[in-house]
N, CA, C and O atoms as a GROMACS GRO file, in nm:
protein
  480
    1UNK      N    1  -1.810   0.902  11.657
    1UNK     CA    2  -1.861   0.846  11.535
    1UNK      C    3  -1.751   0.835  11.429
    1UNK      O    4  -1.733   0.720  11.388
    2UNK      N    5  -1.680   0.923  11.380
    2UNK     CA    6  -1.555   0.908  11.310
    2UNK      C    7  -1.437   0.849  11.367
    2UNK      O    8  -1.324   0.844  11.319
    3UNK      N    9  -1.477   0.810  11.469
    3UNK     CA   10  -1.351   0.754  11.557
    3UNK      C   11  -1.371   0.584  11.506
    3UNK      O   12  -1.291   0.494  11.476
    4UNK      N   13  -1.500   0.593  11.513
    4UNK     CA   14  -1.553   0.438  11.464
    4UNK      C   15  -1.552   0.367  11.314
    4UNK      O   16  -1.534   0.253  11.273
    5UNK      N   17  -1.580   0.487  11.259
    5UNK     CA   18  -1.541   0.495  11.097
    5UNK      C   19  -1.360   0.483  11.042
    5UNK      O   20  -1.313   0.455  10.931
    6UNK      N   21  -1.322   0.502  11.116
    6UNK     CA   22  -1.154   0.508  11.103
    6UNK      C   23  -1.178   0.372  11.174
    6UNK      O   24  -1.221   0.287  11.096
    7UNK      N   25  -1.166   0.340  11.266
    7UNK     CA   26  -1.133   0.174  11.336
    7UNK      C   27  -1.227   0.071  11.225
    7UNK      O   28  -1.163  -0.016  11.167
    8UNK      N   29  -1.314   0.078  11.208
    8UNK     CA   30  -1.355   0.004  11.075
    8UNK      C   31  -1.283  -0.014  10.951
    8UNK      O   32  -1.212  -0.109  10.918
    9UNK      N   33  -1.315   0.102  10.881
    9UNK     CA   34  -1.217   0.090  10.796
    9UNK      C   35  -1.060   0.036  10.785
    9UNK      O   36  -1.011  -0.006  10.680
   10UNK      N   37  -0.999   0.043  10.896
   10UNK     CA   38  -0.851   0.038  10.895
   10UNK      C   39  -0.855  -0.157  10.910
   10UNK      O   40  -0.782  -0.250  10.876
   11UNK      N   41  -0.973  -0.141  10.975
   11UNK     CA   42  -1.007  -0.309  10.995
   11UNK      C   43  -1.003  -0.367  10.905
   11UNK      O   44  -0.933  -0.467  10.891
   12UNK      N   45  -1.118  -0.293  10.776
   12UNK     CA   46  -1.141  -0.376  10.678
   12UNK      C   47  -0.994  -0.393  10.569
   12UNK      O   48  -0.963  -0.502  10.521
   13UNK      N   49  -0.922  -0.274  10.546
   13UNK     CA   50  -0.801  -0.290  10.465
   13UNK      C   51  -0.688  -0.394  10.554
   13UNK      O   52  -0.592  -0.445  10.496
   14UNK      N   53  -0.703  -0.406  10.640
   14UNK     CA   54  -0.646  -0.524  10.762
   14UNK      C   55  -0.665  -0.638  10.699
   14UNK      O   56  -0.568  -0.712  10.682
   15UNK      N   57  -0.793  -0.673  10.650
   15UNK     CA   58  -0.829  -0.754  10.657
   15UNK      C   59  -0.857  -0.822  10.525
   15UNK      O   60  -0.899  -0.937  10.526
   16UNK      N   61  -0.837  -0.759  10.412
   16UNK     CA   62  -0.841  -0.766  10.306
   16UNK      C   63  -0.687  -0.781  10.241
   16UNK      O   64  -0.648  -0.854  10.150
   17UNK      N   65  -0.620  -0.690  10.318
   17UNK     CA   66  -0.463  -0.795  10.262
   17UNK      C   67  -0.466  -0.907  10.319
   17UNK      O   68  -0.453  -1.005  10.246
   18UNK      N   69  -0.479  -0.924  10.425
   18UNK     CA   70  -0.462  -1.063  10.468
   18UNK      C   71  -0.514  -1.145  10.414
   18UNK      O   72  -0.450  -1.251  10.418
   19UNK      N   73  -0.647  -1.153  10.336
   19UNK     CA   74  -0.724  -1.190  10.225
   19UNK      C   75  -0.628  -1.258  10.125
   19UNK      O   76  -0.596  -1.374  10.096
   20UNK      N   77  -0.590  -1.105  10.077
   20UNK     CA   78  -0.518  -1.089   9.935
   20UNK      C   79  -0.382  -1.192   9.953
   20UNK      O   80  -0.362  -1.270   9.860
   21UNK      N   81  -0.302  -1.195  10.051
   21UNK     CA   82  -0.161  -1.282  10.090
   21UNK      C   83  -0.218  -1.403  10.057
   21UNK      O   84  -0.176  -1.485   9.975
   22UNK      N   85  -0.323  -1.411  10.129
   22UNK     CA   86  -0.350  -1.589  10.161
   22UNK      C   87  -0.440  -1.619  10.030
   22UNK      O   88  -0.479  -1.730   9.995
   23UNK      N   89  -0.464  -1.491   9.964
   23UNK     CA   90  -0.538  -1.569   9.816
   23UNK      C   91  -0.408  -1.622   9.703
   23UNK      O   92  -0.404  -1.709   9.617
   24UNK      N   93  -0.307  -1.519   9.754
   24UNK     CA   94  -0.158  -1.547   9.658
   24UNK      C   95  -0.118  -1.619   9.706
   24UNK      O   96  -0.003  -1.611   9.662
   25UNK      N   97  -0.116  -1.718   9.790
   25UNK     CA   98  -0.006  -1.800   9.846
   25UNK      C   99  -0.126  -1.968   9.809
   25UNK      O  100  -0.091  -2.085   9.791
   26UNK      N  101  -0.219  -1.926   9.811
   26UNK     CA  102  -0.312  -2.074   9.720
   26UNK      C  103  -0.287  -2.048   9.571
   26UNK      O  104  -0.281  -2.141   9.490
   27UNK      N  105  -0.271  -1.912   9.535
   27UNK     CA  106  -0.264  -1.919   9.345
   27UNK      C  107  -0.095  -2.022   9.371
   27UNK      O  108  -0.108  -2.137   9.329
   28UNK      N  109   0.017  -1.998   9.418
   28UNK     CA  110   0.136  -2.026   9.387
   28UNK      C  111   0.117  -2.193   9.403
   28UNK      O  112   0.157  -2.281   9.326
   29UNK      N  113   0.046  -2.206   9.524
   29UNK     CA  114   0.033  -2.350   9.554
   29UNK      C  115  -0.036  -2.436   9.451
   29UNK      O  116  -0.015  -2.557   9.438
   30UNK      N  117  -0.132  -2.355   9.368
   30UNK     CA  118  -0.157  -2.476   9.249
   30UNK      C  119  -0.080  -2.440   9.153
   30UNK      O  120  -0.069  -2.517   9.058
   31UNK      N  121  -0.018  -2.332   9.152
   31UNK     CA  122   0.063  -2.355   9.006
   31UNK      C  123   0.184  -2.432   9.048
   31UNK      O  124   0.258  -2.460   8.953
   32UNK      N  125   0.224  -2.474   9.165
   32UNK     CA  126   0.354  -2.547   9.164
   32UNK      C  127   0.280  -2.701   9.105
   32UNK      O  128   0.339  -2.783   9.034
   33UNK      N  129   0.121  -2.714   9.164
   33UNK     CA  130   0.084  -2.823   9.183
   33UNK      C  131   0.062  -2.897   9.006
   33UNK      O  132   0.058  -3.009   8.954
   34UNK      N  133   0.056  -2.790   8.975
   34UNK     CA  134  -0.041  -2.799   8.801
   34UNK      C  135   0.078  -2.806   8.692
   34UNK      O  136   0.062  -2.868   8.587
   35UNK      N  137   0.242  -2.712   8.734
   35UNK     CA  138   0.324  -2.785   8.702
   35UNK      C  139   0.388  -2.952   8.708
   35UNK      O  140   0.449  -3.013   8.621
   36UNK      N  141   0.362  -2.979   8.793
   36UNK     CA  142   0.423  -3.096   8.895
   36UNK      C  143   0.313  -3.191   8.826
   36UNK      O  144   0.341  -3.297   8.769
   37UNK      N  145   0.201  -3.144   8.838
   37UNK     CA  146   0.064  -3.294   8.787
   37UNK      C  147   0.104  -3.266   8.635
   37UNK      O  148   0.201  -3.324   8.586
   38UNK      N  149   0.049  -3.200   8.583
   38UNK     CA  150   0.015  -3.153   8.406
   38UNK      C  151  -0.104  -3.114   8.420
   38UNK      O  152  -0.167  -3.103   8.315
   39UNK      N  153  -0.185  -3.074   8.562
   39UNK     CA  154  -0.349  -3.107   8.506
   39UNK      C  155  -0.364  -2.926   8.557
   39UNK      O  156  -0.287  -2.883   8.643
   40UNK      N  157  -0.457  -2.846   8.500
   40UNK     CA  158  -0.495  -2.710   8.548
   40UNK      C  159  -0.643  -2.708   8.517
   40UNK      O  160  -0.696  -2.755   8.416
   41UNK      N  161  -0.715  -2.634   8.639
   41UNK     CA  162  -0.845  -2.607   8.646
   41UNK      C  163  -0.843  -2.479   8.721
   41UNK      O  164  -0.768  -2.461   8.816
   42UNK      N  165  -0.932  -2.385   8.675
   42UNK     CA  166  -0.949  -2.265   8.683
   42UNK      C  167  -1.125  -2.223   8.651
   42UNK      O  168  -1.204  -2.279   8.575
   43UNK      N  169  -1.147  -2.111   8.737
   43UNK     CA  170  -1.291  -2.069   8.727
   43UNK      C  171  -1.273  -1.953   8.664
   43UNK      O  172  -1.179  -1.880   8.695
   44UNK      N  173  -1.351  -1.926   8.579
   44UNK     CA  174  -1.367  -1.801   8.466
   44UNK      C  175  -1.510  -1.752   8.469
   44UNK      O  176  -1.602  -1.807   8.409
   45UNK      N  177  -1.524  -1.626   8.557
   45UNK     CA  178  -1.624  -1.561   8.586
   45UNK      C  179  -1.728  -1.514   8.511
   45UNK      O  180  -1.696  -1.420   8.439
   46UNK      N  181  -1.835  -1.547   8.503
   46UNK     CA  182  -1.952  -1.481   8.415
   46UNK      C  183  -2.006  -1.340   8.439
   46UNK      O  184  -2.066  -1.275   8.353
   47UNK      N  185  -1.976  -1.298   8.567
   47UNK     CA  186  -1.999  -1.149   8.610
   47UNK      C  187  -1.885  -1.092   8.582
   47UNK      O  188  -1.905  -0.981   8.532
   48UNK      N  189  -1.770  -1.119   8.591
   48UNK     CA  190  -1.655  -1.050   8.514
   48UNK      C  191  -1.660  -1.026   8.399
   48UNK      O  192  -1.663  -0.912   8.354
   49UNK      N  193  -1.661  -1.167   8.310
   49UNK     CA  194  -1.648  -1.125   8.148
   49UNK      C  195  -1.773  -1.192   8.128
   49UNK      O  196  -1.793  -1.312   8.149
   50UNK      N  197  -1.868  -1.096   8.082
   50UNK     CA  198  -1.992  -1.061   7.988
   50UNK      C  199  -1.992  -1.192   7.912
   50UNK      O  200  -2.072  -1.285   7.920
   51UNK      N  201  -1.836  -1.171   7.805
   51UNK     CA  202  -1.811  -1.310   7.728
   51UNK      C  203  -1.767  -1.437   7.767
   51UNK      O  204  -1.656  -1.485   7.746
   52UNK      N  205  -1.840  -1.478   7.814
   52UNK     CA  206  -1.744  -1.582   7.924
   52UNK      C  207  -1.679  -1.672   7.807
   52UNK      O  208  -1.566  -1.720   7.808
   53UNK      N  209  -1.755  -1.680   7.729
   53UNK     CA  210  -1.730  -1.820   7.570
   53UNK      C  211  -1.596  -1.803   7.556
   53UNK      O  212  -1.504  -1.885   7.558
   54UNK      N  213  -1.598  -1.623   7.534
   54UNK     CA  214  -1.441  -1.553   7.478
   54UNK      C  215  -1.363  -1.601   7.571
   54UNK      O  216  -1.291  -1.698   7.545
   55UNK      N  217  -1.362  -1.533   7.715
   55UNK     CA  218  -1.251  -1.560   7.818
   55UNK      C  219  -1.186  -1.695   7.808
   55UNK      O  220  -1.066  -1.724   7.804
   56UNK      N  221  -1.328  -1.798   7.804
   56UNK     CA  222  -1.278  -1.908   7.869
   56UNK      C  223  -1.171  -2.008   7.735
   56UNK      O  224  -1.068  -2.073   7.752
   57UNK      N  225  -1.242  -1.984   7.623
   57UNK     CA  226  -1.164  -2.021   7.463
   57UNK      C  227  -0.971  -1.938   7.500
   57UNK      O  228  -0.866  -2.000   7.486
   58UNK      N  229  -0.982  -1.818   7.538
   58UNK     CA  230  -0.851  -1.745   7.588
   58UNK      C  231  -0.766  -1.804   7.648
   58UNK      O  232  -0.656  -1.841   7.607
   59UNK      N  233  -0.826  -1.821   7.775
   59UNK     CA  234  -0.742  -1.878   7.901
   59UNK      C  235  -0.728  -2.011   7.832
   59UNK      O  236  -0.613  -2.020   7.788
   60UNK      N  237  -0.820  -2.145   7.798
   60UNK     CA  238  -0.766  -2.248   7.730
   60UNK      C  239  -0.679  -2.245   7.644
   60UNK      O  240  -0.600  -2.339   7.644
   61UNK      N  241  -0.667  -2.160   7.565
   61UNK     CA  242  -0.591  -2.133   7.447
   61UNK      C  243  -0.407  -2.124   7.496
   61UNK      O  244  -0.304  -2.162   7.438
   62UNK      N  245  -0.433  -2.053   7.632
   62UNK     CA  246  -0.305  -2.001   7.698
   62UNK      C  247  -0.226  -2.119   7.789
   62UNK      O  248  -0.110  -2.099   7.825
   63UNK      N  249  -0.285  -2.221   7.819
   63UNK     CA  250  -0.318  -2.340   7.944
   63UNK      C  251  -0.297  -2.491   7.866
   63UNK      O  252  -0.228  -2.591   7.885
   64UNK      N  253  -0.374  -2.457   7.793
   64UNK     CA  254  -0.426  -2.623   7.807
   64UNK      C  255  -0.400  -2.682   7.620
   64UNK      O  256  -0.429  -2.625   7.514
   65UNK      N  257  -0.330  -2.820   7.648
   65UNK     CA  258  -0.275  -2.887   7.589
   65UNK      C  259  -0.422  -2.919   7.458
   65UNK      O  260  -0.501  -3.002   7.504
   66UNK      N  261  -0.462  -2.869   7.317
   66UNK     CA  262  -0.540  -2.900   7.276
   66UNK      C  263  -0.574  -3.036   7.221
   66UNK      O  264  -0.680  -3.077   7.174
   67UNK      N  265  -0.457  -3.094   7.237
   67UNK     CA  266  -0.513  -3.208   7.195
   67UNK      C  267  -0.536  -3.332   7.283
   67UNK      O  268  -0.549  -3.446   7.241
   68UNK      N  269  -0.539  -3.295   7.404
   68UNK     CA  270  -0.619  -3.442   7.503
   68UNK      C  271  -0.739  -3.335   7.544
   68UNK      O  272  -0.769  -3.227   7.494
   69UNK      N  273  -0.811  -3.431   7.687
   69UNK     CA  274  -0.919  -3.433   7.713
   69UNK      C  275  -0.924  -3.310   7.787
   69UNK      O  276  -0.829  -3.275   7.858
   70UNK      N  277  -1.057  -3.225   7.772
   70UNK     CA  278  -1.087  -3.137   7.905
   70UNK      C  279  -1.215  -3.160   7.937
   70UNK      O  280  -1.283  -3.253   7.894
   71UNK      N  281  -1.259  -3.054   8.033
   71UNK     CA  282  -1.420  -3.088   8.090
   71UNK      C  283  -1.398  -2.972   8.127
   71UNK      O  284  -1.292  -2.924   8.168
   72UNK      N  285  -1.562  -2.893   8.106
   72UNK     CA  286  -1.582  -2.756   8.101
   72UNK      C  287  -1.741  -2.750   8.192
   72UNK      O  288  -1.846  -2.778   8.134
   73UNK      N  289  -1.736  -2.712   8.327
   73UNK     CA  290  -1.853  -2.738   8.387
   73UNK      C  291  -1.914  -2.632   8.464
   73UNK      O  292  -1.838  -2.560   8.529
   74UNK      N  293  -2.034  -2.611   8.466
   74UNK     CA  294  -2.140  -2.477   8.493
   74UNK      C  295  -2.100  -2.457   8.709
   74UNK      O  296  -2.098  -2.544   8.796
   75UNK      N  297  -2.081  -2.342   8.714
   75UNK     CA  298  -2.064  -2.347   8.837
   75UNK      C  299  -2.061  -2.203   8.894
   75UNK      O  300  -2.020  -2.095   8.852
   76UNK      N  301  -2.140  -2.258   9.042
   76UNK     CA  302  -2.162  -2.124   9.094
   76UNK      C  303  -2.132  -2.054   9.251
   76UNK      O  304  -2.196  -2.094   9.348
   77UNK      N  305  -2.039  -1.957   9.261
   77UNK     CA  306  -1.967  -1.956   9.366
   77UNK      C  307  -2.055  -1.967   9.493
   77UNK      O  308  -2.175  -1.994   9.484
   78UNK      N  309  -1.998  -1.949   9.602
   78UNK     CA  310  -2.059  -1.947   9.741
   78UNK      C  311  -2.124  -1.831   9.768
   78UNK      O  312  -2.208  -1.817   9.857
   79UNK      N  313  -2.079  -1.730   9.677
   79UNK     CA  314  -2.162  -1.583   9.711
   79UNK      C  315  -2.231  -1.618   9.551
   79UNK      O  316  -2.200  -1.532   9.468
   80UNK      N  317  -2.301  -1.706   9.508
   80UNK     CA  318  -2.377  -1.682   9.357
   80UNK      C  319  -2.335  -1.652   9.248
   80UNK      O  320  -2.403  -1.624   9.150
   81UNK      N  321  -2.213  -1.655   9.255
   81UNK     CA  322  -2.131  -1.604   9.158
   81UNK      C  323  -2.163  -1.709   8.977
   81UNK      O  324  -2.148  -1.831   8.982
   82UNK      N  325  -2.197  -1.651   8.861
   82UNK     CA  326  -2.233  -1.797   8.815
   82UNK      C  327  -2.084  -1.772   8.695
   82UNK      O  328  -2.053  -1.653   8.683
   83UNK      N  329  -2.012  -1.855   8.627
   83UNK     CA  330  -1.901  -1.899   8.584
   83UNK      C  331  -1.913  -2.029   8.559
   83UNK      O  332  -1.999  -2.107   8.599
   84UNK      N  333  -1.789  -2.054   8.468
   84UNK     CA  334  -1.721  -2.186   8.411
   84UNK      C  335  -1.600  -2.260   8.489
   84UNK      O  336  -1.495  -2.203   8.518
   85UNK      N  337  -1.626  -2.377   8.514
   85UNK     CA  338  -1.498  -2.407   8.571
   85UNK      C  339  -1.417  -2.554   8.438
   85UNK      O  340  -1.453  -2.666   8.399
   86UNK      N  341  -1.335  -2.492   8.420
   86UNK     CA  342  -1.233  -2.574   8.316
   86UNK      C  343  -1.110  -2.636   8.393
   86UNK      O  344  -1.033  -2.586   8.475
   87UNK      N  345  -1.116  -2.773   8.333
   87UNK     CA  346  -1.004  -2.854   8.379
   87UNK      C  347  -0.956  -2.878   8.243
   87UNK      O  348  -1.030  -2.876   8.145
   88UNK      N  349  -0.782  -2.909   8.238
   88UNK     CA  350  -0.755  -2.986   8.126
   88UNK      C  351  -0.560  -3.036   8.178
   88UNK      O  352  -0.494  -3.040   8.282
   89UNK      N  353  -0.543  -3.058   8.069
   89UNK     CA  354  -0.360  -3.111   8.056
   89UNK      C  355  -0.328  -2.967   8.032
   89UNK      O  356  -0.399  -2.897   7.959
   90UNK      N  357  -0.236  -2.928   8.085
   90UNK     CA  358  -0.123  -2.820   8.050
   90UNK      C  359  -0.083  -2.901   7.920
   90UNK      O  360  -0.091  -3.020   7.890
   91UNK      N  361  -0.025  -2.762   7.842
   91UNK     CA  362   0.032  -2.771   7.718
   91UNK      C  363   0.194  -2.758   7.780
   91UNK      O  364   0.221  -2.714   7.891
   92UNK      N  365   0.308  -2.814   7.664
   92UNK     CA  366   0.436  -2.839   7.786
   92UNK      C  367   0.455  -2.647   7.769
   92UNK      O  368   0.478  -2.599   7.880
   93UNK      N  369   0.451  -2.556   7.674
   93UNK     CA  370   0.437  -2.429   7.692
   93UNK      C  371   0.406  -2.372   7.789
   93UNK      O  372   0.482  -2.295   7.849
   94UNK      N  373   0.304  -2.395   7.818
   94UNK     CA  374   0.271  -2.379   7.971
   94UNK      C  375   0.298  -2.420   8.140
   94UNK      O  376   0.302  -2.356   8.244
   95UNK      N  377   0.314  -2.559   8.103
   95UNK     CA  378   0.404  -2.566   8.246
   95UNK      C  379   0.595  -2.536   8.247
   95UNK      O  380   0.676  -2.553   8.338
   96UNK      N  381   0.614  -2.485   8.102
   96UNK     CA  382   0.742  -2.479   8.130
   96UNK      C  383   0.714  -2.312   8.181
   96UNK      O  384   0.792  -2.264   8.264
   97UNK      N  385   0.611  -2.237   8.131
   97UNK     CA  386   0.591  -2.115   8.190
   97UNK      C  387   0.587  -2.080   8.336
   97UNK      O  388   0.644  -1.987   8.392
   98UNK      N  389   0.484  -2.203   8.405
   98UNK     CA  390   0.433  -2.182   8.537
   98UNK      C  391   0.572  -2.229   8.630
   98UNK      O  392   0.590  -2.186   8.744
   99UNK      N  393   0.664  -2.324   8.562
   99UNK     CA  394   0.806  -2.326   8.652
   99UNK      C  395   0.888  -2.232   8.638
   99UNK      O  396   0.951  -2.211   8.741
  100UNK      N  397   0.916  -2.161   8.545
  100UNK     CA  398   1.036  -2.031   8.554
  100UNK      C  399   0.957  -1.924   8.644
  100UNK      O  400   1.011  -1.818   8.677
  101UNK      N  401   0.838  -1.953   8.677
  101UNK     CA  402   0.744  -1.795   8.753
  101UNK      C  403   0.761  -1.874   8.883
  101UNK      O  404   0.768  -1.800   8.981
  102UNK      N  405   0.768  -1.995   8.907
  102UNK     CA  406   0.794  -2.038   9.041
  102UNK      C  407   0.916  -2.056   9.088
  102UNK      O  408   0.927  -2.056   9.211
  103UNK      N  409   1.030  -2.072   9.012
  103UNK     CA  410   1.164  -2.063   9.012
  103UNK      C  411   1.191  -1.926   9.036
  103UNK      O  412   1.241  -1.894   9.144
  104UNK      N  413   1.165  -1.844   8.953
  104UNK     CA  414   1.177  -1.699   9.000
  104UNK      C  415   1.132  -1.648   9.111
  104UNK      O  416   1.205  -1.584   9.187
  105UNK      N  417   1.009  -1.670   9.133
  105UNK     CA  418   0.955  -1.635   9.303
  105UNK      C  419   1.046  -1.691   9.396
  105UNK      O  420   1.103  -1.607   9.466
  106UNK      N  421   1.076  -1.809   9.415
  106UNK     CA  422   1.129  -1.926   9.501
  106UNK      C  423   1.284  -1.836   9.499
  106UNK      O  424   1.298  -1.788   9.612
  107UNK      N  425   1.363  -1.811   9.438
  107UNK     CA  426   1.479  -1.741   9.426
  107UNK      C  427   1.505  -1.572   9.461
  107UNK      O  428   1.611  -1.511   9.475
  108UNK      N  429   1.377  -1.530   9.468
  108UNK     CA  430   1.282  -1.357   9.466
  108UNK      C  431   1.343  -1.389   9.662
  108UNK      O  432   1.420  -1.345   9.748
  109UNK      N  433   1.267  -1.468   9.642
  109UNK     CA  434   1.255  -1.487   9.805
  109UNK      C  435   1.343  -1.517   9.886
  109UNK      O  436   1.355  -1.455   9.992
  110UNK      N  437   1.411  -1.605   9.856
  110UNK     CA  438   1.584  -1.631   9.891
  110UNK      C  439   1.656  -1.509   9.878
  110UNK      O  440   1.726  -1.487   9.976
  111UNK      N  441   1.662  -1.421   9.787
  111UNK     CA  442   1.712  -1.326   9.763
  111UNK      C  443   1.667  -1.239   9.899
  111UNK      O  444   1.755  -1.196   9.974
  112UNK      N  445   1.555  -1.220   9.920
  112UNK     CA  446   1.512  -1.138   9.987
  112UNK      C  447   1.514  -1.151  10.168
  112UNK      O  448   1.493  -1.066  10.255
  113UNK      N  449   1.562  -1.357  10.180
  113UNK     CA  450   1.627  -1.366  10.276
  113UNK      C  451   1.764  -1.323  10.258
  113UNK      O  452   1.766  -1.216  10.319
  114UNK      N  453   1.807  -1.330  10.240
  114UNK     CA  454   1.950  -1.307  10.233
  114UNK      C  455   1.969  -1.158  10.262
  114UNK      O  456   2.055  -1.123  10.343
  115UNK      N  457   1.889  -1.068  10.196
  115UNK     CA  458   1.921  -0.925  10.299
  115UNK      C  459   1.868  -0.909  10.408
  115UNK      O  460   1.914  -0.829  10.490
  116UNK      N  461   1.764  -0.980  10.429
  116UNK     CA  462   1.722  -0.969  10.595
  116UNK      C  463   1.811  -1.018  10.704
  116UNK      O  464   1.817  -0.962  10.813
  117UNK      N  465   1.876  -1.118  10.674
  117UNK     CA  466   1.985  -1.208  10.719
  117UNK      C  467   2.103  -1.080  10.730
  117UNK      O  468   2.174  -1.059  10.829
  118UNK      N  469   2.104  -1.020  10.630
  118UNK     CA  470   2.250  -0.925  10.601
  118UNK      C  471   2.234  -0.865  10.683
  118UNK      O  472   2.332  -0.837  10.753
  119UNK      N  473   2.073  -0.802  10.724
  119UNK     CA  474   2.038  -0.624  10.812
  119UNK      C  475   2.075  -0.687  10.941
  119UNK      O  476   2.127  -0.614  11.026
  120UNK      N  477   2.052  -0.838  10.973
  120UNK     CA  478   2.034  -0.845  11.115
  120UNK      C  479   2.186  -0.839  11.152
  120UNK      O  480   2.221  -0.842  11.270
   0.00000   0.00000   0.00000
């Protein structure tokens, strides 16, 4: 019985980074994408923040270019999840942000070939 409880578990943390990798490797893929377009859309959770009004005024505030168009639309995940999903223009503040964090990764990583390359 604890033999089974250990093989589960070890499953589930297995399986939950692998989760977690492949949830970070779609965040990087739209921020290269949202640099590259100007356009960013993001879901801002209603079971997370209580305030969703607050969050979502935040994250726009941080994102999105105030003076063109956005669209702010009711939406609800695949597990029921209920939230906002916001599209708008990056502000140039912001995509000059989301390229030095992708420049830096992109170079993180090179870097990090380069000692693997060294060990071999």
């Amino acid at each position: 019985m604890i033999r089974l409880l250990v093989v589960s578990l070890s499953a589930l943390f297995l399986l939950s980074a692998c989760a977690s990798g492949t949830y970070k490797a779609r965040q990087e893929q739209r921020d290269k994408m949202a640099a590259s377009s100007g356009m960013y859309c993001n879901f801002v959770s209603g079971e997370v923040f209580t305030d969703v009004e607050v969050e979502l005024s935040m994250e726009m505030a941080k994102r999105c270019d105030s003076s063109r168009p956005f669209s702010i639309t009711n939406f609800k995940t695949s597990s029921n999840e209920n939230g906002l999903v916001y599209c708008c223009s990056m502000s140039g503040r912001a995509q000059n942000a989301v390229n030095k964090r992708s420049e830096a990764k992109s170079s993180e990583k090179n870097s990090n070939a380069e000692v693997v390359e060294a060990a071999q």
